[in-house]
C-alpha positions in Angstrom: 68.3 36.5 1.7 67.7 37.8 5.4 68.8 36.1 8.3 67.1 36.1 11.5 68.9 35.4 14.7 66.0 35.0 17.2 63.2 32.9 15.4 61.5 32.4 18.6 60.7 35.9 19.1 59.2 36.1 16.0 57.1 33.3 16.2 55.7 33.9 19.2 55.2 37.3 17.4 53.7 36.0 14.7 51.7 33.8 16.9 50.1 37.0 19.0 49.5 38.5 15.5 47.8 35.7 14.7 45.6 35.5 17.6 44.7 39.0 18.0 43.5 38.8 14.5 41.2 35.5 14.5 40.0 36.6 18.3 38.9 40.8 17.1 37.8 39.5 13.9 35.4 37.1 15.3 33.3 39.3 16.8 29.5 38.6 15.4 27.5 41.5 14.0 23.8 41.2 15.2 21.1 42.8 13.4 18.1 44.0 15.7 15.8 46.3 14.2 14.6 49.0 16.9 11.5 51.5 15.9 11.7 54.8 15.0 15.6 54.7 14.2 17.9 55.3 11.1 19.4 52.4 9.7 23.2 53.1 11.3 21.0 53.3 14.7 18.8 49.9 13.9 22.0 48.0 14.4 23.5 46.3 17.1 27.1 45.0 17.3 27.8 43.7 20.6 30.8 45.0 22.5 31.3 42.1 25.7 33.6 40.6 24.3 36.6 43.1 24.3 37.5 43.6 27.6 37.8 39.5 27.3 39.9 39.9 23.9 41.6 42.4 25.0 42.9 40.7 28.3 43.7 37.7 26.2 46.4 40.0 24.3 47.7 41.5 27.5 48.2 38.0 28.9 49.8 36.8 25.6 51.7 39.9 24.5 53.6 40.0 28.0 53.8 36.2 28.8 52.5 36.7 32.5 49.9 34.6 34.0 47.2 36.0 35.4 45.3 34.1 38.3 41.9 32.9 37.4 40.6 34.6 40.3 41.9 38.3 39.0 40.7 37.6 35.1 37.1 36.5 36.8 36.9 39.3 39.4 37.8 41.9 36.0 35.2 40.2 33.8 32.3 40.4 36.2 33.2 44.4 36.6 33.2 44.0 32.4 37.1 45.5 32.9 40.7 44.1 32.0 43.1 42.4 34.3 46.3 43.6 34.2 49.1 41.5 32.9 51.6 42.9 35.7 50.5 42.6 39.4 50.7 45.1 41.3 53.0 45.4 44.6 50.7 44.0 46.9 50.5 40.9 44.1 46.9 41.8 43.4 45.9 42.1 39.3 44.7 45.5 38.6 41.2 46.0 36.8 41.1 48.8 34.1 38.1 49.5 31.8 37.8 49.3 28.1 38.5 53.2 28.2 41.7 53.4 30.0 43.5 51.5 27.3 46.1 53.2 24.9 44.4 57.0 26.6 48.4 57.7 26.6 47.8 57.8 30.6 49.3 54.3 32.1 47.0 52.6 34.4 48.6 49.5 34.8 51.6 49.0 37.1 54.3 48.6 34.3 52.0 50.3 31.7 51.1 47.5 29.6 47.8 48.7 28.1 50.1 52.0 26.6 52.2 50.0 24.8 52.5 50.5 20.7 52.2 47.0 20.7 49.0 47.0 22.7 47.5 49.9 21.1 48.2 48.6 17.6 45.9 45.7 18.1 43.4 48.4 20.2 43.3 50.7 17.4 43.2 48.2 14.2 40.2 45.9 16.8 38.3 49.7 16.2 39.2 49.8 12.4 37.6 45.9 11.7 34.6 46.6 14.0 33.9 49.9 12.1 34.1 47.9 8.4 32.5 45.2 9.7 29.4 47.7 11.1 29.8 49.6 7.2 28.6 46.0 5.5 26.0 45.0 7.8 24.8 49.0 7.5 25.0 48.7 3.3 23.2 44.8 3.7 20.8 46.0 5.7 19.7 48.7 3.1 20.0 46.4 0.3 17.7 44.1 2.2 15.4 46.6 3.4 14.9 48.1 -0.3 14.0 44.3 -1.5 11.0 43.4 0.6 9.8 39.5 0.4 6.5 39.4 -1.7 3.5 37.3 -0.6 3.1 33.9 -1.6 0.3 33.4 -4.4 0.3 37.2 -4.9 
């Protein structure tokens, strides 16, 4: 058997696992027709909720508290507070984009981390299956058109 000396650290690993899974994978996947598309184009999957999912790792991943102001001031611009303050003491706002570009934006480089991008990267892997099924139901459905009652 394996014995592991620091079982905190891996439980609050685990739980951060945990979370970034249940919170990327519960994104919803609308489906709004729009004329005169392809079927990959007819569908919608809304992205505003990542910058919130992806500040919600930050905060967890790097155990800092963020002021309520900061994370409220970053949602409205649809960005991501970062965990670290900055000198001044002020929470740096990045955009969706800026995370794991391999350029650091935030003062100790929190959204470069592998930990970080990991989560990033594999949110991008989920969203892309998840858009692949709706895609393949949505041409199933679309080849099986409801008949008329009494017809």
């Amino acid at each position: 058997p394996i014995q592991l000396r620091n079982m905190t650290s891996i439980r609050s690993y685990s739980f951060i696992v945990l979370f970034a899974l249940l919170h990327f994978s519960s994104e919803k996947v609308i489906g709004i027709p729009k004329p005169d598309l392809d079927d990959q184009e007819s569908l919608y999957i809304p992205r505003n909720h990542q910058p919130n999912a992806l500040g919600s790792l930050m905060r967890m991943a790097y155990n800092h508290s963020i002021p309520v102001e900061a994370l409220r001031a970053c949602e409205l611009e649809l960005g991501i507070a970062c965990s670290s303050p900055s000198p001044d003491g002020t929470h740096k706002c990045i955009t969706p984009v800026d995370v794991c570009d391999h350029e650091p934006h935030c003062p100790r480089g929190e959204d470069e981390t592998p930990v970080i991008c990991f989560f990033y990267k594999m949110h991008f892997v989920e969203q892309d299956r998840l858009r692949n099924h709706a895609i393949a139901l949505y041409r199933e459905m679309s080849h099986h058109t409801p008949r008329a009652h009494g017809h």
